[in-house]
N, C-alpha and C positions, 0 to 999 in steps of 0.2 A: 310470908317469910321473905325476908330481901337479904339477897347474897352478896358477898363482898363489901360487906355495909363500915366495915372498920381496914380497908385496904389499904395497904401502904407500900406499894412496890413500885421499886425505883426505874421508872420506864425510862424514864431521861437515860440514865446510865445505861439501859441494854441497848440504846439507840443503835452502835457502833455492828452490834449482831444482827442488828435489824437490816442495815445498810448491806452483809454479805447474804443475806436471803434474798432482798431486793434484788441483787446485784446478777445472782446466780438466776433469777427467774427471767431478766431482760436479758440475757444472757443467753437462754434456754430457749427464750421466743425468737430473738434474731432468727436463730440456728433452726427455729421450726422454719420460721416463714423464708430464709434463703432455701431451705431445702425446695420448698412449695415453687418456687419459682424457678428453679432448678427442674423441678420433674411435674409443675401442672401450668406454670407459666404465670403464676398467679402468686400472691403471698399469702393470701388464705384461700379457702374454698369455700366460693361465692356460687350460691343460689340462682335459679330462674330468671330471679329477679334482678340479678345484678350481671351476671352472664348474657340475658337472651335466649327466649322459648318462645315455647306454643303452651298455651291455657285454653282448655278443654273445660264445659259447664255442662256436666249429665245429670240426668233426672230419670232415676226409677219411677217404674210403675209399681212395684211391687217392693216389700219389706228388703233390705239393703243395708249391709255392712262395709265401712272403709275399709277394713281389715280385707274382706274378701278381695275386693279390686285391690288390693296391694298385694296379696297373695298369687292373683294373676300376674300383675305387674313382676315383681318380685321369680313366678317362676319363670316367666320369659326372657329374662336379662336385664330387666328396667330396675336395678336399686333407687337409683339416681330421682324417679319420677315424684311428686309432691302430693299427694293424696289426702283432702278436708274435705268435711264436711262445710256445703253453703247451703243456707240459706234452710230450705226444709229436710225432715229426718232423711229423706231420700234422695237431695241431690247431694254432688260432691263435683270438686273442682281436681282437675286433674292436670296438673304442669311439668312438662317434658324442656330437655333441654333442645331440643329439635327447632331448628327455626324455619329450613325451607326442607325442600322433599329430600331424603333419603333413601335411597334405593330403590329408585322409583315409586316411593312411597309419599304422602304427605301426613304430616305430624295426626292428623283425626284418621286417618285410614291406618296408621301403625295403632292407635289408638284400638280402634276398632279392632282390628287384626288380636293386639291381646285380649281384646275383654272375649271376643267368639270363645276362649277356653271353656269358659266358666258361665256367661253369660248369652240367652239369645237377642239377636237385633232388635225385637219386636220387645225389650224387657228394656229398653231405656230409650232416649231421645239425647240428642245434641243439643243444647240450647242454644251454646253461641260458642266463637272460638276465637278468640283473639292472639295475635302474636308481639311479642316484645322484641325488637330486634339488638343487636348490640350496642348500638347506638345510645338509646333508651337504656338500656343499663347502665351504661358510663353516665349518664347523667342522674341517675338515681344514687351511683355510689356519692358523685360529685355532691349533691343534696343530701345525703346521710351525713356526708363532710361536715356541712357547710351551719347543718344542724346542731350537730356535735360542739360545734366551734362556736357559734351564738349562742348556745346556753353556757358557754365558759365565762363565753363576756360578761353578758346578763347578770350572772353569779358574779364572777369579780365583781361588777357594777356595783351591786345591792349588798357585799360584805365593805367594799371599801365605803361606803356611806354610813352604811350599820357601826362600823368596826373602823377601821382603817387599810390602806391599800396594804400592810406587812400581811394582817389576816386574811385579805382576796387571794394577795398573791400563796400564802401557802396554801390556801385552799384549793386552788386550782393546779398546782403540783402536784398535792394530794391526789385530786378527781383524774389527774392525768395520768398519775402512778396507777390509778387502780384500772383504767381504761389499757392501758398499753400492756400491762399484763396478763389482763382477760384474753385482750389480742392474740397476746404470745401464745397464753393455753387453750387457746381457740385450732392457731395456726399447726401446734405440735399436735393435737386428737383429732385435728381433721375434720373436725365439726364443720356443717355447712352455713355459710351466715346469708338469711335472707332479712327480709323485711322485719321481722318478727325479733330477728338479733337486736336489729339496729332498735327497735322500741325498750329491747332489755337494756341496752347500752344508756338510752335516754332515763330509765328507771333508777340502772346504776349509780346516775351522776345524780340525778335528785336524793338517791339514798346516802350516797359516800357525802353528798357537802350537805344535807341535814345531820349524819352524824360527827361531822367534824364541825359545825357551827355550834350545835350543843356543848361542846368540847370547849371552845373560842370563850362560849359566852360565861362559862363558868371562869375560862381565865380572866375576861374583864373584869367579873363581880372581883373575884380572887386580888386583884392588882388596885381594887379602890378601896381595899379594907385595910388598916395597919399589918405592915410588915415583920415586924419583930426582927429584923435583920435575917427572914427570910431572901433567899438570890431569887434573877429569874427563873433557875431552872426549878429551883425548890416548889415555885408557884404553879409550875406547868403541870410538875408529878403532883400535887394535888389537885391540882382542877382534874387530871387524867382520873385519878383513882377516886375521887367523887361520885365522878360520872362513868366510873367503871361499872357500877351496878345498873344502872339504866343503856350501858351498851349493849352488855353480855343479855339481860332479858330483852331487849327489842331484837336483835340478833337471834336470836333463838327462839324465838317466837315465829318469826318473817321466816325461818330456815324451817321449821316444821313443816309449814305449808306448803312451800316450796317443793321438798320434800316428798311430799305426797301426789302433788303436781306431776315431780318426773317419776315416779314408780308408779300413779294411776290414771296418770293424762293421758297416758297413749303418745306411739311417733307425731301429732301432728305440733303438741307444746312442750316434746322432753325440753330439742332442742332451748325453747326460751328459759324454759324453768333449769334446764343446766346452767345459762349463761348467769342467771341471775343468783345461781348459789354461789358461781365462782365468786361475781359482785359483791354478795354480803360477805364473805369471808375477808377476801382483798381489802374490798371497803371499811372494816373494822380495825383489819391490819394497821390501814393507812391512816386512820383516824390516832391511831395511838404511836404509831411508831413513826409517822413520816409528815403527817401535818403539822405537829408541836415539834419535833425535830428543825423541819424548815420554817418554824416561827422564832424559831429561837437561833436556826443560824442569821435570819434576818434582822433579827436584834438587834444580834451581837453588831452585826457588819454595818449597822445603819440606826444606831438607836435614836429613838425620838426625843427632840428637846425638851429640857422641863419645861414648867411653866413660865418659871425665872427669869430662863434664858431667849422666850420667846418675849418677855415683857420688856427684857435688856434692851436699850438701843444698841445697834452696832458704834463701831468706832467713825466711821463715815459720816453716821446720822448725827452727831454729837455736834452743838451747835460751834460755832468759833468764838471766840474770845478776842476782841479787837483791844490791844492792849495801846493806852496815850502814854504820852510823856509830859510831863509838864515842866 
């Protein structure tokens, strides 16, 4: 059964509503993330990995739940601590935001000190313990950056060759719209972003510009078939609602999983499978309401010459005419 198979809804036209959701959401994230800086010093809340800690690598002897050591963790006062599974059923990696001693403590002796609740000495072993200092985080955020930003390129790249640089450039509006919003609803619930964020953000962008290239590429097909005194906008809300039925099923398909991810993943993947349902939602958003929106204000403002007039010589190029007298 395929839904939405005879659609005809005029997106073009809600564009203008689309623009005060947009508007009210960047809005709403400014306002999260000056708070964040305001009262954490920070504009989001960044992880181990990008703050600076202590990484702790434990290994049971004996059958071993992360839940338990988060429950120790957790009754002590440690929400904050990062609690995975590595490597065998019985080890787990344990990351604090501790970077040098505390209380005359060091980051493996507090360690220690929680698990004695619940657990004895002789029921695990230290593997190794390595520290991240602040340093090393700011250069990790710096490389998350820097990541983010070359697959922008990249993608412009490969749509302005494909396509033309109108289609890169909205496309990468789009990926950007959908990126900067995540942010915002990141920065307002507080979620924390480690490593694992940044991977969902890299997912994001592959998901938001394959669904907006599918989009693109029907407008091509659309734009080399006779017109009938169809406009361009007319051309966009068909290509839109063509490919409306193959958004809405890949989209809800990819959300089910998803889905099941954060309600039976457990704390160590809500966080990435949260970030990524924000992604497919935004990302669909943006596929219909803000990349043919911005393809079409680019149009408008810059439209490409026909064939005619590329074949035209200019008035410059036009040879002279040496005219005699006799």
């Amino acid at each position: 059964m395929r839904i939405f198979q005879h659609a005809n809804y005029p997106f073009m036209q809600w564009r203008r509503r689309a623009y005060i959701i947009t508007g009210l959401l960047f809005l709403m994230g400014i306002v999260g993330m000056v708070k964040n800086v305001a009262e954490y010093g920070s504009w989001l809340n960044y992880g181990v990995d990008f703050k600076g800690g202590t990484l702790l690598q434990l290994r049971f002897n004996q059958a071993t739940q992360a839940d338990q050591i988060r429950a120790a963790a957790e009754a002590a006062g440690h929400d904050d601590w990062e609690i995975t599974n590595f490597g065998g059923a019985n080890e787990f990696v344990i990351r604090t935001g501790a970077f040098t001693e505390s209380l005359g403590q060091t980051p493996e002796q507090q360690v220690r000190q929680v698990l004695a609740s619940k657990f004895q000495p002789t029921q695990y072993a230290v593997v190794r313990t390595e520290a991240v200092g602040p340093k090393v985080g700011d250069e990790l955020q710096f490389q998350a950056l820097v990541a983010i930003l070359l697959s922008f390129l990249i993608t412009m790249a490969y749509l302005a060759v494909r396509f033309e640089w109108r289609f890169g450039l909205a496309a990468i509006a789009a990926t950007a719209h959908d990126i900067f919003i995540t942010l915002g609803i990141l920065a307002i619930t507080g979620n924390e972003v480690s490593l694992q964020t940044v991977a969902a953000f890299l997912t994001i962008v592959g998901y938001s510009l394959n669904d907006t290239i599918v989009v693109f590429d029907r407008i091509r097909e659309d734009m080399a078939k006779p017109r009938h005194g169809a406009s361009y906008m007319d051309i966009l809300n068909k290509a839109i609602n063509e490919t409306l039925p193959r958004t809405v099923l890949t989209a809800s398909g990819t959300l089910v999983t998803l889905v099941s991810l954060l309600l039976l993943g457990g704390p160590v993947i809500r966080d990435f499978a949260l970030v990524l349902i924000l992604g497919i939602f935004i990302g669909t958003f943006s596929s219909i309401f803000v990349a043919s929106p911005v393809l079409y204000f680019i149009q408008s403002k810059w439209p490409p010459r026909s064939k005619a007039q590329q074949a035209a010589p200019s008035h410059s190029a036009r040879p002279r005419v040496q005219r005699t007298t006799v």
